[in-house]
C-alpha positions as CSV (number, residue, x, y, z in Angstrom):
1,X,151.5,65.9,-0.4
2,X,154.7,65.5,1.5
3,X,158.1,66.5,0.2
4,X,161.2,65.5,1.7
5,X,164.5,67.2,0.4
6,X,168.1,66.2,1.7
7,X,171.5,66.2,0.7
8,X,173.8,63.3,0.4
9,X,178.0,63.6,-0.5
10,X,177.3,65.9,-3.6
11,X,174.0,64.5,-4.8
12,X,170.9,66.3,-3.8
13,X,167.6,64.2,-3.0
14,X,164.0,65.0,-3.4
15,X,160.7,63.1,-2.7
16,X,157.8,64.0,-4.8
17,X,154.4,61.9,-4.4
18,X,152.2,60.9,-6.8
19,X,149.5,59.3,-4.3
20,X,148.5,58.7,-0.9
21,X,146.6,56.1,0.7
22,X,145.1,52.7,2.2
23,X,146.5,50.1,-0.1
24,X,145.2,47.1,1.7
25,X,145.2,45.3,4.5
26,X,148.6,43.8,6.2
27,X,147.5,40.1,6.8
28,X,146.9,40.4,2.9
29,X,149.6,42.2,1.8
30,X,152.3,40.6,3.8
31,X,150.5,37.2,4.5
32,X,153.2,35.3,6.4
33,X,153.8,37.6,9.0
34,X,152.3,36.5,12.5
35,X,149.6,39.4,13.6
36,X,151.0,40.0,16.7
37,X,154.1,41.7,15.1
38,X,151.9,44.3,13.8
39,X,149.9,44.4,17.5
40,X,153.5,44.9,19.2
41,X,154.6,47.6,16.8
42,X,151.2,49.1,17.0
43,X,153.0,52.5,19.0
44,X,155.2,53.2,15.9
45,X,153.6,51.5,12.9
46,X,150.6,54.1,13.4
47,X,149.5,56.4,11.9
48,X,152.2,56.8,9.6
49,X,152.4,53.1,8.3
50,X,149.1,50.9,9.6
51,X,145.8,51.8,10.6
52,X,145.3,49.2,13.3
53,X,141.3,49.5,13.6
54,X,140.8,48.0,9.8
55,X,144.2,46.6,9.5
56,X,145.3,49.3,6.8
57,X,148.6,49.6,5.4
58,X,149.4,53.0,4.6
59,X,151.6,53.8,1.6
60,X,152.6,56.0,-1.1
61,X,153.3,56.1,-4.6
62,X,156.3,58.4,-5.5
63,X,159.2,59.7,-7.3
64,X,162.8,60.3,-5.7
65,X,164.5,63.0,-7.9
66,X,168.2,63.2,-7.3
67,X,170.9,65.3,-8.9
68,X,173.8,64.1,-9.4
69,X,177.0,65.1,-11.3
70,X,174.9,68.0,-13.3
71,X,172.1,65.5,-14.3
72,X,168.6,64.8,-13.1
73,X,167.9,61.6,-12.2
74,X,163.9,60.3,-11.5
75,X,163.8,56.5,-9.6
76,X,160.6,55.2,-10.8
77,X,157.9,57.1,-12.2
78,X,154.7,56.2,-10.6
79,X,151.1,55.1,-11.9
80,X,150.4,57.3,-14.2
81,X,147.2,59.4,-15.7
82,X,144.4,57.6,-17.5
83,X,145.8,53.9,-17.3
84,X,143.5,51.3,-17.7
85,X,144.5,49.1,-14.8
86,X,141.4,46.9,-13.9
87,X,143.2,44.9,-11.5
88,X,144.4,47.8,-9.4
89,X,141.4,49.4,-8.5
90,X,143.6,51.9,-6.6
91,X,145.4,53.0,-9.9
92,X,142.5,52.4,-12.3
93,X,142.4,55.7,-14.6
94,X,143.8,57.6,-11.8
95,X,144.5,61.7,-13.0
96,X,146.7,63.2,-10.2
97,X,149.0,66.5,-11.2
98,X,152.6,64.8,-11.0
99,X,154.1,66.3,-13.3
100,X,152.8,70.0,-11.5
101,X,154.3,68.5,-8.4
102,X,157.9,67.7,-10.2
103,X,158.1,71.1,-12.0
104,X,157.6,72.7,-8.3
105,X,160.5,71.3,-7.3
106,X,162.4,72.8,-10.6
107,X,162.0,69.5,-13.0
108,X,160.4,69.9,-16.0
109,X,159.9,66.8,-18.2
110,X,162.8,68.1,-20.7
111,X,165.0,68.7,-17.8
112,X,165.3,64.9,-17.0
113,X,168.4,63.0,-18.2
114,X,168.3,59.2,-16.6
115,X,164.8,57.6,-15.4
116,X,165.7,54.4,-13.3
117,X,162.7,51.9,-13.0
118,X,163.5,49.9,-10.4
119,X,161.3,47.1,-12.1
120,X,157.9,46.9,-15.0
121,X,155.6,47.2,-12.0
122,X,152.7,49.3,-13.4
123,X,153.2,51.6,-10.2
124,X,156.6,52.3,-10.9
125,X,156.8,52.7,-14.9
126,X,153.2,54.7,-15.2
127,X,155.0,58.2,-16.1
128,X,157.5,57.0,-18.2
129,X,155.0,58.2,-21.2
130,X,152.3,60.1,-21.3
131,X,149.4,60.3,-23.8
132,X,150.9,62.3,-27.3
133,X,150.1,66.4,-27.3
134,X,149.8,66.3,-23.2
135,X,146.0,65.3,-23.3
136,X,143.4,63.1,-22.0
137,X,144.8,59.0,-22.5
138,X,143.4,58.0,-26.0
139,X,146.1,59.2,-28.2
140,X,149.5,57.3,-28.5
141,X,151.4,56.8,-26.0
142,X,154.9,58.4,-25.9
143,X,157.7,59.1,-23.7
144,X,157.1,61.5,-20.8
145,X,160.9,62.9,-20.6
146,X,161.8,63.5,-24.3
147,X,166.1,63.8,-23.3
148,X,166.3,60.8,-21.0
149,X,167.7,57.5,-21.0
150,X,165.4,55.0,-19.3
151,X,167.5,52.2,-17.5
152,X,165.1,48.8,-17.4
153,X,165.9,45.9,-15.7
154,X,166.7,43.3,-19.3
155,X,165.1,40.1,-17.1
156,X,161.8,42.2,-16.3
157,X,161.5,43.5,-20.2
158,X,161.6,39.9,-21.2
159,X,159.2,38.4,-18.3
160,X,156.6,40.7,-19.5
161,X,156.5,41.1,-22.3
162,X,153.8,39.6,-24.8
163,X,155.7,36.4,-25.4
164,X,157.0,36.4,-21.7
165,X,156.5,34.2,-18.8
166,X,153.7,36.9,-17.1
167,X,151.6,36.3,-20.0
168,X,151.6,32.9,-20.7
169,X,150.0,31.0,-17.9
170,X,146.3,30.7,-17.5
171,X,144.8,32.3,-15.0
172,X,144.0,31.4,-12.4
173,X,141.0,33.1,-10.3
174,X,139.6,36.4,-11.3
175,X,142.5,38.4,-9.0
176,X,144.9,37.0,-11.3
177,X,143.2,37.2,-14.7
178,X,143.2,40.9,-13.4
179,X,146.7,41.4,-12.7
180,X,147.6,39.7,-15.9
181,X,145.5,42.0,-18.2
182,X,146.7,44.7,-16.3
183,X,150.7,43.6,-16.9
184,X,149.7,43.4,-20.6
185,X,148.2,47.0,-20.3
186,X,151.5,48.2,-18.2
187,X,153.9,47.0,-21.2
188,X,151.7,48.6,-24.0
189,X,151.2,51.8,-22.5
190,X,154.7,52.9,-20.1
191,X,157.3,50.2,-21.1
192,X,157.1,49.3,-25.0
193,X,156.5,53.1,-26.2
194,X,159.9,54.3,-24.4
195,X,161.9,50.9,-26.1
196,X,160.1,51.9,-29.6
197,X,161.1,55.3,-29.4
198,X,165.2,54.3,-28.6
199,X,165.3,55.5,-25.1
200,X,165.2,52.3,-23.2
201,X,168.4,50.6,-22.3
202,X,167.9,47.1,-20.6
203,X,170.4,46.1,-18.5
204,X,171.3,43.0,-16.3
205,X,173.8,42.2,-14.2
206,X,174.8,46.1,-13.0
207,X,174.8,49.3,-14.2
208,X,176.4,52.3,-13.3
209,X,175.0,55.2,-14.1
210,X,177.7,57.3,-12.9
211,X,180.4,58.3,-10.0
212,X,177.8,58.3,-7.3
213,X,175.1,55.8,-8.8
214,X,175.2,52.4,-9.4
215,X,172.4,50.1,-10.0
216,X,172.3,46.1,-9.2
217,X,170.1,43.4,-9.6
218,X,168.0,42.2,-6.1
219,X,165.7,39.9,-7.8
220,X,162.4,38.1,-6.1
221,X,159.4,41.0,-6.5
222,X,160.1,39.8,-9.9
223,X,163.1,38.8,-12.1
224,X,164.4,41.9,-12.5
225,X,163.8,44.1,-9.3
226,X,166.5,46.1,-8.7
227,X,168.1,48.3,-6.0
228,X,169.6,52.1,-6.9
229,X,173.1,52.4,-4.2
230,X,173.9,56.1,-3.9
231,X,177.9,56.5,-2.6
232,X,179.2,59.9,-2.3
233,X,181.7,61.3,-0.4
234,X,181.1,59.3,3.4
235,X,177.0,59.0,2.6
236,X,175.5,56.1,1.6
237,X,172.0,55.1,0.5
238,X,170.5,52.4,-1.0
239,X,166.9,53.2,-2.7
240,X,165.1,49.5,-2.7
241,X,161.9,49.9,-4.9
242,X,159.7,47.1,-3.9
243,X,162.1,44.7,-2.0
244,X,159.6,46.4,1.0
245,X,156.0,47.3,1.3
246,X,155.8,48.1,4.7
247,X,157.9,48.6,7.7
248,X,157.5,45.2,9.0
249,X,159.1,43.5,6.9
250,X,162.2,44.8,8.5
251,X,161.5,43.2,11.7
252,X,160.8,40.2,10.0
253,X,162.5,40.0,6.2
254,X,161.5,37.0,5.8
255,X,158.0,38.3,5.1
256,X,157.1,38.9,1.9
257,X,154.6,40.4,-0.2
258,X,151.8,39.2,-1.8
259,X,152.6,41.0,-4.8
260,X,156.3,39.2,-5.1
261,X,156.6,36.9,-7.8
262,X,159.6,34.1,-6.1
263,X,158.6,35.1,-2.1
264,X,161.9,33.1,-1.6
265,X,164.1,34.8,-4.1
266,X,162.4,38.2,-2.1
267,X,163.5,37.1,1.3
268,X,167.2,36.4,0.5
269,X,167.6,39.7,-1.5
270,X,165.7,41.5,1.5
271,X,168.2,40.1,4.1
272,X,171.2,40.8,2.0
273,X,170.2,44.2,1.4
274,X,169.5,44.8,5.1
275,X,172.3,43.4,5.9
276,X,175.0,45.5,4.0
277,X,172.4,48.6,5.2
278,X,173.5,47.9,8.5
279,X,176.8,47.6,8.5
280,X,177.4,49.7,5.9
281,X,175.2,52.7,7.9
282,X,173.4,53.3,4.0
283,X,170.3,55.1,4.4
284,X,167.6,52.6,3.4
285,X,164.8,54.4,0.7
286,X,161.9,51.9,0.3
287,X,159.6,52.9,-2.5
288,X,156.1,52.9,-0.5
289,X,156.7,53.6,3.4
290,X,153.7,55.9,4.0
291,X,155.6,57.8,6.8
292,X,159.1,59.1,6.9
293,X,160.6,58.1,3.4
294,X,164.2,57.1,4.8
295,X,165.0,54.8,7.6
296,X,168.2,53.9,9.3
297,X,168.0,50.0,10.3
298,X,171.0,48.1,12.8
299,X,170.6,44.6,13.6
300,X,168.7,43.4,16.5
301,X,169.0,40.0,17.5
302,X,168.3,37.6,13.9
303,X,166.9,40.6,12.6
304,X,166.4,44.3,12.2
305,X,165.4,47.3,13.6
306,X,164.8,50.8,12.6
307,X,167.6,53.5,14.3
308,X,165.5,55.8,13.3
309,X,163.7,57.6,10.8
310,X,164.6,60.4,8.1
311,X,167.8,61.5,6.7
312,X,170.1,64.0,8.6
């Protein structure tokens, strides 16, 4: 698994996967961008990012650990062992050793003080709790890092939950009857044990979380989908969760996901992010890119381009 450790200002960054893989193909994931952007990348986008023979986005599911003014902060927590996720086949009672992979990197579940989910995906919540007495999944579920705060985005709490707007329409084909049951799962399991037990504050509008952290709302993926901006000293970052799946929609952020709930609301938020990335030279963190897990982007013509890849 890779692991990527830098240093920004006074805050210290780490990358720790959970999973790597194929997670579908890019006419289906990103479903408005025109093929041949993905032929004319082809040089860069593979291996790292696309498998161009069977059209294969390659991602990651992980964890960015950063340390910041004597505290540990994780930004999202990943899938998660023995989750019933139907609709995900990919994440479907998955049993990885994530939480072996955080304590090599010296974080042990007690050590944790803040867990940021950048929205209630399931792929981004999963190890916010973990199955009572450390075990196989069956037991209650109940928070992962006993001493944290968990910072929830208010409008993504409310969309899902039982009474929320992701659970009320009918489905409509079997894809979606399958996404729903597995939002339903996703609240029960990761989201509503960490509320019931008093560690979940759900915020809306900003948050910061302290001198060099600030979170704000970039809404679109879904009501609540935030972005983490890192400031310290003359670095700048900007962690983006979901607001990107793949390194195309850079090129083109007018692209969105599949997976996005308002592909309009996604596009504005991409391009203002983007936009303040570039000018403002803040490292830009998406939370899947299967390559390097930091880009630089400038503007290039109407849109963007990648400077280059990693962190100094």
């Amino acid at each position: 698994m890779e692991q990527q450790r830098f240093v920004l200002g006074d805050v210290d960054v780490i990358r720790v996967e959970e999973l790597r893989g194929r997670f579908g193909a890019g006419k289906v994931l990103v479903p408005d961008c025109p093929p041949d952007v993905w032929r004319d990348n082809a040089g860069w986008l593979a291996p790292d990012f696309w498998d161009p023979e069977d059209d294969q986005v390659v991602g990651v599911v992980q964890t960015w650990v950063l340390r910041s003014e004597g505290r540990t902060v994780l930004v999202d927590t990943g899938v998660g062992n023995g989750r019933e996720r139907p609709g995900s086949p990919v994440f479907h009672r998955l049993e990885t050793d994530f939480l072996g992979r955080l304590d090599a990197v010296g974080v042990r579940p007690e050590d944790v003080d803040v867990v940021v989910n950048t929205h209630l995906h399931g792929d981004h919540v999963g190890w916010n709790t973990r199955a009572e007495g450390g075990g196989a999944a069956g037991g209650d579920w109940v928070p992962t890092f006993p001493n944290a705060t968990y910072l929830m985005p208010a409008a993504d709490y409310a969309h899902f939950s039982p009474e929320g707007a992701a659970a009320l329409p009918a489905p409509r084909d079997d894809a979606e009857r399958g996404r729903r049951e597995d939002h339903r799962n996703v609240f029960a399991d990761s989201v509503e044990p960490v509320r019931r037990a008093g560690q979940a504050v759900l915020w809306e509008g900003g948050y910061r979380i302290d001198g060099n952290l600030t979170l704000e709302p970039a809404p679109g993926h879904t009501p609540g989908s935030s972005v983490l901006r890192l400031a310290s000293g003359t670095d700048r970052a900007v962690f983006v969760g979901d607001l990107l799946h793949t390194p195309v929609q850079i090129l083109d952020p007018a692209c969105s996901s599949c997976l996005c709930e308002d592909p309009k609301a996604a596009a504005v938020s991409r391009r203002r992010v983007l936009e303040r990335a570039a000018d403002e030279r803040e490292l830009f963190v998406p939370a899947h890119f299967g390559g390097a897990g930091v880009a630089e982007v400038r503007r290039e013509g109407g849109g963007f381009a990648v400077g280059r890849w990693g962190a100094a």
